[in-house]
C-alpha positions as CSV (number, residue, x, y, z in Angstrom):
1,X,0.0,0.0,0.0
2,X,1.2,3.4,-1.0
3,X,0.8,6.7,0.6
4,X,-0.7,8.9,-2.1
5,X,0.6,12.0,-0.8
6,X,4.3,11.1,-0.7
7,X,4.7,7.5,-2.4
8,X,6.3,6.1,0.7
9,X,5.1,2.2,1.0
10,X,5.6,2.6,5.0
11,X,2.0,2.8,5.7
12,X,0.3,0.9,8.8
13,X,-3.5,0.4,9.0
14,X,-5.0,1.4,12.2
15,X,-8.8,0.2,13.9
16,X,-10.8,3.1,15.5
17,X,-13.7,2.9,17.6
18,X,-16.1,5.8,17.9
19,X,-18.5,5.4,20.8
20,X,-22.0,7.5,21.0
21,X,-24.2,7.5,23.6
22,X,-27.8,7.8,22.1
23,X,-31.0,8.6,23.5
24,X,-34.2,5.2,22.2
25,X,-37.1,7.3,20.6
26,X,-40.1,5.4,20.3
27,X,-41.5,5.4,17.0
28,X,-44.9,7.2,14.6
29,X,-46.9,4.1,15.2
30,X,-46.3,4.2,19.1
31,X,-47.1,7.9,19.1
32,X,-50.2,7.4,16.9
33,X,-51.8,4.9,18.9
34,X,-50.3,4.5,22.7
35,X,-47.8,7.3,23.4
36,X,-50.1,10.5,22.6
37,X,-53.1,9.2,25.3
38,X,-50.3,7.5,27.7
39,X,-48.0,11.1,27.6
40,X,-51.8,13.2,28.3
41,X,-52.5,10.6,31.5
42,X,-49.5,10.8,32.6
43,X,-49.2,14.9,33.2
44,X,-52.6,15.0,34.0
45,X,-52.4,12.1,37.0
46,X,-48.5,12.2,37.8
47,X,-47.7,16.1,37.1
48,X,-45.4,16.5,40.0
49,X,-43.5,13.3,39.8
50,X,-43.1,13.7,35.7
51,X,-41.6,17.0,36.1
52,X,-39.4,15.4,38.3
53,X,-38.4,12.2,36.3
54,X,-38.1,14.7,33.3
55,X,-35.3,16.8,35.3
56,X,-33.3,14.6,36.2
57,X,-33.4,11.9,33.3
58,X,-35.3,9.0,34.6
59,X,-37.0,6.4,32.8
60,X,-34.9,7.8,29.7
61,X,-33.3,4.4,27.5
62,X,-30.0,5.2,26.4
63,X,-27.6,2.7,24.6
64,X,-24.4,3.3,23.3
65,X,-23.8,2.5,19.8
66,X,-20.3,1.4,18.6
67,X,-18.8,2.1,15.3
68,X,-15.5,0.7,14.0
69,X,-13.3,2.1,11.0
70,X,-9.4,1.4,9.6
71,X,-7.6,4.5,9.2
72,X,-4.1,4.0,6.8
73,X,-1.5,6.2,8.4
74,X,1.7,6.9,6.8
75,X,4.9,6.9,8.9
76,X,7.0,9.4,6.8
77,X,4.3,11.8,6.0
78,X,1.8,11.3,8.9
79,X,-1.2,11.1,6.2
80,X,-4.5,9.6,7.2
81,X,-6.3,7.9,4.3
């Protein structure tokens, strides 16, 4: 493998993960026929304790989601292709 900013064939492939931490959204067809009437009970029966959970986070699903790429670095140059 060649570097194709300099030509030099000192190049070494690197693995790099990428970590993101993401925030599960429910989706139309939840919100269509559950979510609106279950959101509208809830602040209407649990007001105090849902502005609560929504302060500080609870109940909120979050997952991390992991994404792996190579990188080609070249030693002499210091290129990332």
């Amino acid at each position: 493998m060649t570097c194709p900013k300099c030509g030099s064939n000192d190049v070494s492939v690197q693995v790099l993960n990428e970590s993101k931490l993401v925030t599960a959204h429910h989706g139309i067809i939840w919100w269509m026929f559950i979510g609106w009437w279950l959101f509208l009970i809830k602040w209407l029966i649990f007001t105090v304790p849902a502005i609560i959970f929504k302060i500080f986070g609870i109940g909120k699903n979050k997952k991390i989601i992991n994404k792996t790429k190579k990188v080609n670095v070249c030693q002499k140059c210091g290129n990332t292709f």
